[in-house]
N, C-alpha and C positions, 0 to 999 in steps of 0.2 A: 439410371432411373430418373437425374434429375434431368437430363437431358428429353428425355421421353414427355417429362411434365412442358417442358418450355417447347416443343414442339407439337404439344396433343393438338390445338387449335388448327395448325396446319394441316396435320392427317386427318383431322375429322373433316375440313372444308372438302379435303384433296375425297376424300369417301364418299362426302355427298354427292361430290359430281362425277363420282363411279356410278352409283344409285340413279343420279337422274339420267343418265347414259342408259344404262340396262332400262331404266323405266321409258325412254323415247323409241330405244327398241324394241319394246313389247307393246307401245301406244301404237307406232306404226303397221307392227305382225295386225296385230288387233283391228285394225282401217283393213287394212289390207285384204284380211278376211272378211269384210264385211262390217263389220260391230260399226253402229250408230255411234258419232261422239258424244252425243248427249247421254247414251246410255252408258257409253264409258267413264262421263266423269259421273254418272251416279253411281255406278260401280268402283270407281277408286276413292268415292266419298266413303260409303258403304264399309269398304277394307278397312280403310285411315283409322277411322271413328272406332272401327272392333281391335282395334294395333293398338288404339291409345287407351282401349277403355281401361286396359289391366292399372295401367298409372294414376286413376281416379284415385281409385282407391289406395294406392300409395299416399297422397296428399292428405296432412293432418288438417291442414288450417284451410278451409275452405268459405268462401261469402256464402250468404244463405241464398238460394235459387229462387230468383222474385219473377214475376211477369215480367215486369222490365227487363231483367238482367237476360232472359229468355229467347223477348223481342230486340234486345242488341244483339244474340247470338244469332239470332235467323236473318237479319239485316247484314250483320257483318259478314255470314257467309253464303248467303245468296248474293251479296253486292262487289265483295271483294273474292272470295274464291271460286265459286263454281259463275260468278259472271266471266271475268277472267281464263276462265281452263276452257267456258266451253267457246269465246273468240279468239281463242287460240289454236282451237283446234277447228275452227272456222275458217281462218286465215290458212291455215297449213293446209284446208283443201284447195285454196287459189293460192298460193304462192308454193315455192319450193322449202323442202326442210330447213337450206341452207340460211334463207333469208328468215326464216321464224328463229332460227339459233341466234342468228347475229341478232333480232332484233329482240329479243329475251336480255342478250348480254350488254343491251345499252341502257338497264332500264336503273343501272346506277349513275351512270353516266350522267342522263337525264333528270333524276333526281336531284342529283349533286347540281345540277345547271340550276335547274327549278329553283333549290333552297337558296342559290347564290342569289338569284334574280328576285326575291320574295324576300330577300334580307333575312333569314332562316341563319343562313353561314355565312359566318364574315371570313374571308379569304384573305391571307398577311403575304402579298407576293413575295416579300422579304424573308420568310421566315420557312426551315426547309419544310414542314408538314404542310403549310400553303401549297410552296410549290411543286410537293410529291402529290398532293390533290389534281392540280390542275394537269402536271404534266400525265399521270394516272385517267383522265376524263378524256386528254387529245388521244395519249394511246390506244384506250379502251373505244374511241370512237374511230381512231385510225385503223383496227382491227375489226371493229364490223365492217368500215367500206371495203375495205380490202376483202374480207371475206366475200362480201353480197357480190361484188362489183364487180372481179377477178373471175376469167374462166380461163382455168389452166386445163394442160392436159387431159385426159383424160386416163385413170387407170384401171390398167382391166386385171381381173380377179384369177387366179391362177384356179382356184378351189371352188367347190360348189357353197353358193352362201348357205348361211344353215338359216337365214330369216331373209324372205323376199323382198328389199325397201324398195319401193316407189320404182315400178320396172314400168321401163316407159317413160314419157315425157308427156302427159297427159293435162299441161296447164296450158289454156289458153291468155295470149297477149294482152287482153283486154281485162282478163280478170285480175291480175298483179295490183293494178291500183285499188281494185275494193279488197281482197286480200291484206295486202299493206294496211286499209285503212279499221280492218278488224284487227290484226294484230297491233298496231300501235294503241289503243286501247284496253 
């Protein structure tokens, strides 16, 4: 059991990115058949908001619900999440899935650069958590290019898929640059 405790942080990470897996597979089934993104993320708004209402009411100690406190809730998630989800799923109509994955997984990377340049984080090259940051930022940005950049093989499916992804190759060469330029935002 105690073993379980010093590892729960890692199984939960390692679950969530089971979760966002299953949940890319059913964003794409979802395009695929048709569904508006826009109307998809009001609909996985929709969900979210009914998942979490049960836990309100778990919370004892609650701030009193002011206009303000209100007007920062409608600002922070109109400006940071459904801005966000729905040039995401902008970009994934001009680029490939592959380049929206990679470019999701740099946005620590990028951070981490930002804070360093903005004097946020002070970096000790000396010291090993410095340099497990930095050498953590080149890998992490080593593995998008690698990703995006690399066209290997190609492999072919033995089995009938049970969800249709992106059948076809339906992205034109010009669009990649505006695509990129939605999703890096």
């Amino acid at each position: 059991m105690v073993m379980m405790e010093k590892f729960k942080p890692h199984l939960l990470m390692i679950l969530t990115q089971i979760f966002y897996t299953f949940l890319y597979f059913i964003t794409e089934a979802s395009f695929n058949h048709g569904m508006n993104p826009h109307v998809y993320v009001t609909y996985r708004h929709i969900v979210g908001g009914l998942v979490m209402l049960p836990f309100v009411f778990l919370e004892k100690k609650r701030p009193k619900l002011t206009m303000i406190l209100l007007l920062e809730f409608f600002v922070l998630s109109l400006m940071g999440v459904s801005l966000t989800l729905n040039m995401y799923f902008v970009s994934l109509n001009f680029t490939s899935p592959t380049f929206v994955a990679a470019m999701i997984n740099t946005i620590a990377a990028l951070t981490f650069v930002l804070a360093v340049i903005f004097r946020l984080e002070i970096v000790n090259v000396r010291d090993p958590r410095g340099m497990a940051k930095i050498i953590g930022t080149l890998v992490s940005l080593a593995g998008v290019m690698t990703m995006t950049l690399y066209k290997g093989v190609a492999l072919k499916n033995l089995w009938q898929p049970l969800i249709y992804i992106h059948q076809g190759n339906n992205v034109v060469e010009g669009k990649w640059v505006k695509g990129s330029n939605f999703d890096c935002c």
